[in-house]
MIDOSE-1310 file (N, C-alpha, C; in nm, 2 decimals, decimal comma, always signed):
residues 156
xxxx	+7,06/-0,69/+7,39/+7,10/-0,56/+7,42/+7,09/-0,52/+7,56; +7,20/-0,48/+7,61/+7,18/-0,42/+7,75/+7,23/-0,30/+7,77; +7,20/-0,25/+7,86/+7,17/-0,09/+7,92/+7,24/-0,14/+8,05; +7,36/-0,11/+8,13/+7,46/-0,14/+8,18/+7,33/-0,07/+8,35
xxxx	+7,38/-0,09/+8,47/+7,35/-0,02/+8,59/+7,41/+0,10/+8,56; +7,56/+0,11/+8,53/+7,61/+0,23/+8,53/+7,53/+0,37/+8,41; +7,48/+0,30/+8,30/+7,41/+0,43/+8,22/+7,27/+0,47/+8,24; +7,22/+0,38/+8,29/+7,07/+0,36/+8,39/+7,06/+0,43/+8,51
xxxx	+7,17/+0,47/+8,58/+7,21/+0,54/+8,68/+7,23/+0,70/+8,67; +7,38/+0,67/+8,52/+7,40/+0,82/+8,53/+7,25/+0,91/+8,44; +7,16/+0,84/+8,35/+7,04/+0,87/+8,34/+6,92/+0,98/+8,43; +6,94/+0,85/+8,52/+6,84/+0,91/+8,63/+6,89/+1,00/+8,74
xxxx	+6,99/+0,99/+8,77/+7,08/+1,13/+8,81/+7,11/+1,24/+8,76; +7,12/+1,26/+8,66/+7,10/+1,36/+8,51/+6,97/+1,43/+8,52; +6,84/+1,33/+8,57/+6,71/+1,37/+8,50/+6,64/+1,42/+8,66; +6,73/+1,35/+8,79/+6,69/+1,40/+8,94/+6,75/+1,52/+8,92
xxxx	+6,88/+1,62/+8,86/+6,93/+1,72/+8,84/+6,86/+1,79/+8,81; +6,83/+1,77/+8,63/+6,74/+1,89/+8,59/+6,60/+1,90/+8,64; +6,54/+1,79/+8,75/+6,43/+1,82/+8,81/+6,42/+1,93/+8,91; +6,56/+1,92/+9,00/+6,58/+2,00/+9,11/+6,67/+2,11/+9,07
xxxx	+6,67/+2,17/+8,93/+6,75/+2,28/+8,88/+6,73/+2,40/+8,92; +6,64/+2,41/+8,94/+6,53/+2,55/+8,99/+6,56/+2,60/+9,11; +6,63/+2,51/+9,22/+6,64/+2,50/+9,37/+6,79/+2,55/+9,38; +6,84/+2,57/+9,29/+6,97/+2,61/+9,29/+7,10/+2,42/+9,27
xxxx	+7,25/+2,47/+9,36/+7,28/+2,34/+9,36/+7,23/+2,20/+9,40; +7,24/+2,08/+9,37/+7,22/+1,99/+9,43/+7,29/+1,90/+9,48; +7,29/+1,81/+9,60/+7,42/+1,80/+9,68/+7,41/+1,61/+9,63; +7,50/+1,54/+9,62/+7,45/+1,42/+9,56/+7,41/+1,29/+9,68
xxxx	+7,41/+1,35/+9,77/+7,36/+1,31/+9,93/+7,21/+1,28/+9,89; +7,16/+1,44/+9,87/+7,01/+1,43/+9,76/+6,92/+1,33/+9,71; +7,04/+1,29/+9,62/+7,03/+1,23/+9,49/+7,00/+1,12/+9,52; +7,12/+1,04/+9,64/+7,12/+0,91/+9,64/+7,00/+0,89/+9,74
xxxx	+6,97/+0,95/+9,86/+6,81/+0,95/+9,94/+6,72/+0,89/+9,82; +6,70/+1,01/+9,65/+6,55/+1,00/+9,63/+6,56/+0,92/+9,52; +6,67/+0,84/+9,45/+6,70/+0,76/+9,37/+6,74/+0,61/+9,45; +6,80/+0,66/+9,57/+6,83/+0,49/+9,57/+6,96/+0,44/+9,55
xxxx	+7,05/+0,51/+9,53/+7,20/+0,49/+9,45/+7,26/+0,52/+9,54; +7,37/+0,49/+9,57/+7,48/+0,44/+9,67/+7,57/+0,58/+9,65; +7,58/+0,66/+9,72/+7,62/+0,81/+9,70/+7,79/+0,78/+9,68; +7,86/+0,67/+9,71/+7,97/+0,62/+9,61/+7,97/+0,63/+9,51
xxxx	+7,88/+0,52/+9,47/+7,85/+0,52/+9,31/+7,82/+0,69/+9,20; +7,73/+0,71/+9,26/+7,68/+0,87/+9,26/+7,86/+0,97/+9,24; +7,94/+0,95/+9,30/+8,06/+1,04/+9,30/+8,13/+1,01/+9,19; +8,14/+0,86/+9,16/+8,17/+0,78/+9,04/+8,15/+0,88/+8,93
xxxx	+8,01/+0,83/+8,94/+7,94/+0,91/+8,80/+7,98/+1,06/+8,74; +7,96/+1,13/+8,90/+7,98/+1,28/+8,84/+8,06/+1,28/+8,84; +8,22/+1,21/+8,85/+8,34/+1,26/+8,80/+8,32/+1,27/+8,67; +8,30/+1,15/+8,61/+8,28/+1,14/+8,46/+8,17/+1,23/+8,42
xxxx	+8,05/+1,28/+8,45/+8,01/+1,33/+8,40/+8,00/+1,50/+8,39; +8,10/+1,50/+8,48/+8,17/+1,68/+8,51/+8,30/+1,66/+8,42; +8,36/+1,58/+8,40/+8,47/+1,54/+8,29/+8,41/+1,55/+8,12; +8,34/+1,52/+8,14/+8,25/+1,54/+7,99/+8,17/+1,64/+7,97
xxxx	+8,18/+1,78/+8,07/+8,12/+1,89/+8,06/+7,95/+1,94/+8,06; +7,91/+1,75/+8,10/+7,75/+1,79/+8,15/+7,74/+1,89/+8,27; +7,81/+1,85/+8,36/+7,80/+1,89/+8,51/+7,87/+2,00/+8,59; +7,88/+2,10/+8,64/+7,95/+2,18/+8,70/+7,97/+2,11/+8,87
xxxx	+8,04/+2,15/+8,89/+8,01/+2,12/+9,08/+8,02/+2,31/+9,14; +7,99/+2,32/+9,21/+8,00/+2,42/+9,34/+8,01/+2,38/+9,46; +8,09/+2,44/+9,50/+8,15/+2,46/+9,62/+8,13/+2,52/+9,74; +8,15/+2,45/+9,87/+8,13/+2,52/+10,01/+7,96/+2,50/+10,04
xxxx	+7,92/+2,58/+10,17/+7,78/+2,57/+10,20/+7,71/+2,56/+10,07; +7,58/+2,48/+10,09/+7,45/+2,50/+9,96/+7,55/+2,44/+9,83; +7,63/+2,43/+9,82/+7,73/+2,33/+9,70/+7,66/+2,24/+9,66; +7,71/+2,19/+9,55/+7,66/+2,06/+9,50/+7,67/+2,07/+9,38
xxxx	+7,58/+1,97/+9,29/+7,60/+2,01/+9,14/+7,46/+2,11/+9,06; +7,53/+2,14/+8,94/+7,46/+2,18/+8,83/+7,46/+2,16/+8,71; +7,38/+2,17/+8,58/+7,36/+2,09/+8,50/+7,45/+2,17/+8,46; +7,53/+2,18/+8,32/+7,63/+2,28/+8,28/+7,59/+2,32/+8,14
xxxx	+7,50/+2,29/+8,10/+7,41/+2,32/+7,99/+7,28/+2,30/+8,00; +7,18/+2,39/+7,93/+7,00/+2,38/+7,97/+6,99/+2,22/+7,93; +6,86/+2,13/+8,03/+6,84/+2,05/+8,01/+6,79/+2,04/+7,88; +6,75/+2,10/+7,79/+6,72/+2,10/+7,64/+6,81/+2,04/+7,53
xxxx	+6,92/+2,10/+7,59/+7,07/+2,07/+7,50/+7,13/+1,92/+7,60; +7,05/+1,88/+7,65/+7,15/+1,74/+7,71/+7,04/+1,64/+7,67; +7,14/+1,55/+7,61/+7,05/+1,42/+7,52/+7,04/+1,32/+7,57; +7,00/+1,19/+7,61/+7,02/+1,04/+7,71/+7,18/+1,01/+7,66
xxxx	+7,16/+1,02/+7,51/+7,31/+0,97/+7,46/+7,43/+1,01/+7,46; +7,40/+1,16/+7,54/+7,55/+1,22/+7,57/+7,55/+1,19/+7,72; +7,46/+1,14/+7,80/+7,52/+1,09/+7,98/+7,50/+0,97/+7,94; +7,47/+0,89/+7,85/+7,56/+0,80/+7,85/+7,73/+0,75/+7,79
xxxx	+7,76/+0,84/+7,73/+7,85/+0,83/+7,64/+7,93/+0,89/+7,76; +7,91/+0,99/+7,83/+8,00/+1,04/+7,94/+8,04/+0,94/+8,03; +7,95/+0,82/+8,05/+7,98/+0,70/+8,20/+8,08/+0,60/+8,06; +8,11/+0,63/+7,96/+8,15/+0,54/+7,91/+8,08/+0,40/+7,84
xxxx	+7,95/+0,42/+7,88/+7,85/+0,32/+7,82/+7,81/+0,28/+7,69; +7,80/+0,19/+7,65/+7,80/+0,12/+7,51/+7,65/+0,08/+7,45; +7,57/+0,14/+7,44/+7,43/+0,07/+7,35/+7,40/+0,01/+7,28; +7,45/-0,10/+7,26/+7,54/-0,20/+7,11/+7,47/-0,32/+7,12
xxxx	+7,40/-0,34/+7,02/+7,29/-0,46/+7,01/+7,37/-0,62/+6,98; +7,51/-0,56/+6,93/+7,57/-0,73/+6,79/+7,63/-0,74/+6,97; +7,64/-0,92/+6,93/+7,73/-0,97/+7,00/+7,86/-0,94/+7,05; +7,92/-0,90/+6,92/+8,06/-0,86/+6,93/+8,12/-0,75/+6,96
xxxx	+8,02/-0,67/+7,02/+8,06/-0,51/+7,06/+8,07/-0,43/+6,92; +8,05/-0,47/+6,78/+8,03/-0,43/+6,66/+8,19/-0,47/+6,60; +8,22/-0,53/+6,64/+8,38/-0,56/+6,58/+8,36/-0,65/+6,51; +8,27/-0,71/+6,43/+8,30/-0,74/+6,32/+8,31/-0,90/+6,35
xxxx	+8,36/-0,96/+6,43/+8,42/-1,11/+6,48/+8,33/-1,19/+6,58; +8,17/-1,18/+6,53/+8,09/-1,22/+6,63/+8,08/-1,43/+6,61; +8,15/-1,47/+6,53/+8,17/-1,60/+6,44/+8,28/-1,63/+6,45; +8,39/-1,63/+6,57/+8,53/-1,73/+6,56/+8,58/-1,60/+6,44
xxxx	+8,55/-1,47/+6,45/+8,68/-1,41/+6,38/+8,56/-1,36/+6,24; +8,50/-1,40/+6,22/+8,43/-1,36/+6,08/+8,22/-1,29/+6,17; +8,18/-1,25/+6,05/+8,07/-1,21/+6,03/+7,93/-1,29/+6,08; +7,87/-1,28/+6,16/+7,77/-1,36/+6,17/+7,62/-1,35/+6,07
xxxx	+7,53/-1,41/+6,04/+7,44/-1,39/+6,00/+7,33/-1,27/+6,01; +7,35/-1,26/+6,14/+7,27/-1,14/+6,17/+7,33/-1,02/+6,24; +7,47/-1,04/+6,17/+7,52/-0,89/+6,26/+7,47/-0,74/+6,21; +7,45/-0,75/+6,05/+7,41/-0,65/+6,03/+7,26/-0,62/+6,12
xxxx	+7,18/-0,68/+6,08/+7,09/-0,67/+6,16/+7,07/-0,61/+6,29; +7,18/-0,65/+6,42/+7,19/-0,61/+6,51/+7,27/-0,47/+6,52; +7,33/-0,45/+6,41/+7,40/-0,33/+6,42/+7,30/-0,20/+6,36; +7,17/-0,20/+6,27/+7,07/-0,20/+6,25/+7,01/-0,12/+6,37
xxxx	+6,95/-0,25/+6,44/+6,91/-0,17/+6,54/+6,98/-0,10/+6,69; +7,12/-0,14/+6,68/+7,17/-0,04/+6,80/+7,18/+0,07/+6,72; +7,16/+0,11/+6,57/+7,17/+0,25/+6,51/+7,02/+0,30/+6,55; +6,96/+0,24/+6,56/+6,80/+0,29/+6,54/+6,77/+0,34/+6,72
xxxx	+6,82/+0,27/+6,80/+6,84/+0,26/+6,94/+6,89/+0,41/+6,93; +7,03/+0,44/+6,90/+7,13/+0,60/+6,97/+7,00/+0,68/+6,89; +7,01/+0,70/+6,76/+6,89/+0,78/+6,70/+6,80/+0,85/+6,81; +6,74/+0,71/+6,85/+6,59/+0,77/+6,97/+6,63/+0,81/+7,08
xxxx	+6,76/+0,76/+7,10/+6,86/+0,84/+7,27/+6,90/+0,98/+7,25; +6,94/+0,98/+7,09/+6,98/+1,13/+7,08/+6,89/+1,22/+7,04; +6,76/+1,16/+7,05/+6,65/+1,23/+7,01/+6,53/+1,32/+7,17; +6,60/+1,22/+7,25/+6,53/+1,25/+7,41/+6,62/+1,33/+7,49
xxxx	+6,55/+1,47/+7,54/+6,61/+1,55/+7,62/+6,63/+1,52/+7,76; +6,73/+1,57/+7,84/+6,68/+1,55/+7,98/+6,51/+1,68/+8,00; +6,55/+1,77/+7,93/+6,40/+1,86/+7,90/+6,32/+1,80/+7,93; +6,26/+1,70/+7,80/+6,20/+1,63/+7,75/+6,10/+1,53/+7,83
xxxx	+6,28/+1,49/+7,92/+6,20/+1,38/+8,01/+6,16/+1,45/+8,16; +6,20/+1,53/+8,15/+6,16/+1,66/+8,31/+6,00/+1,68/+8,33; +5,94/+1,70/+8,17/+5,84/+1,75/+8,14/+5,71/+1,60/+8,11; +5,76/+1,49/+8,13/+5,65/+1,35/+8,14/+5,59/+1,38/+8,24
xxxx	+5,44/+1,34/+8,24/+5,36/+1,29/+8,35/+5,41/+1,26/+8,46; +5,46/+1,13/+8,40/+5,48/+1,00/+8,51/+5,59/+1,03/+8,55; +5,67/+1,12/+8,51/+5,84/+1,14/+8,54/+5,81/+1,22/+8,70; +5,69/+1,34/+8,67/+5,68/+1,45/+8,75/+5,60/+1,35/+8,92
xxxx	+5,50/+1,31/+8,85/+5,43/+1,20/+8,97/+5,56/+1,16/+9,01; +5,66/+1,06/+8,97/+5,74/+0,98/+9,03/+5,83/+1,04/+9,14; +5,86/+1,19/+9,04/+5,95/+1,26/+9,13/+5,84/+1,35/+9,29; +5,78/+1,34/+9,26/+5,67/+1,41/+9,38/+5,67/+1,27/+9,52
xxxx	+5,63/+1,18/+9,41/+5,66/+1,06/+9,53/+5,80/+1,04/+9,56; +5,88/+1,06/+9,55/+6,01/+1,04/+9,59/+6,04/+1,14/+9,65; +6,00/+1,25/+9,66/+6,02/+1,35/+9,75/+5,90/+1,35/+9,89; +5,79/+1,31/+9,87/+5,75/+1,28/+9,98/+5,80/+1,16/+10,05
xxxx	+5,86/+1,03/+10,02/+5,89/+0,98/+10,06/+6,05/+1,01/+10,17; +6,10/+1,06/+10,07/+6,25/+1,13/+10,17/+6,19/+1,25/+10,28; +6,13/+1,32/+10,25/+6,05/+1,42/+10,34/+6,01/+1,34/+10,47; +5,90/+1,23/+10,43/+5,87/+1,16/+10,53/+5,97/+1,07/+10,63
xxxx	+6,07/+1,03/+10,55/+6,22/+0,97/+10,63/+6,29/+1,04/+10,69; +6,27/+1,17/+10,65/+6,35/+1,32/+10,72/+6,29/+1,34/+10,85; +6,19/+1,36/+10,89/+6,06/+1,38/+10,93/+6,07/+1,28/+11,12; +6,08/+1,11/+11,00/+6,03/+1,02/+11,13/+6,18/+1,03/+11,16
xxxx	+6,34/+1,04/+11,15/+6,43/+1,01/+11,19/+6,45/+1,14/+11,30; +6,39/+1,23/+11,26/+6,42/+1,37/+11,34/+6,34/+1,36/+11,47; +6,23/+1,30/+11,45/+6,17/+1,29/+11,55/+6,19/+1,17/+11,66; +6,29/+1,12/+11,65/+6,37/+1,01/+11,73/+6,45/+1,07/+11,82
């Protein structure tokens, strides 16, 4: 089973959003500084994910984006579902033809647990994950760290 870059992306982009909700818009310039993501890629995403009605954008000075529903009501498995991403454990993408056209031994099985998989995606809030420990630490260090890049470049 894999978890594509692109849903692992629009994820953590989703969850840098509802971290910085409070601050008003966020600009995806932001994003890509305290994530690490290629602010291409980043434009990518929020098309699709302003197409799927997670996301608002704003416009002009202070612009950027916003979540378009409370992080409470956004689930991992609706920004993924927005990038077009697949969570799908069988071989075969679940079509059925993981055997030269027929059934394999264990496709039930894998189909099993990519159900058990969305379950616990649609069970986790961006909320949810706003409110971890380690989520909050991580985001503190990622903001001191762009702070401090802001900081030594200015003083050049």
């Amino acid at each position: 089973m894999r978890l594509t870059t692109k849903g692992r992306y629009a994820v953590t982009a989703m969850l840098d959003l509802a971290l910085h909700a409070e601050h008003g818009p966020t600009c995806l310039n932001d994003i890509s500084r305290r994530q690490e993501i290629s602010l291409s890629y980043l434009e990518q995403l929020f098309s699709r994910l302003r197409r799927a009605g997670l996301v608002k954008s704003v416009r002009g000075p202070g612009g950027g984006y916003l979540l378009a529903r409370p992080p409470a009501e956004i689930s991992v498995s609706q920004v993924i579902d927005a990038v077009d991403e697949r969570v799908d454990a069988t071989r075969c993408q679940g079509l059925s033809d993981c055997q030269q056209g027929d059934i394999c031994l264990t496709h039930y099985l894998w189909c099993e647990l990519s159900g058990q998989i969305r379950r616990f995606l649609d069970g986790v809030t961006l909320c949810q994950l706003a409110k971890r420990p380690d989520v909050l630490q991580t985001a503190t260090r990622q903001r001191h760290r762009v702070d401090a890049s802001i900081l030594a470049s200015s003083s050049r």
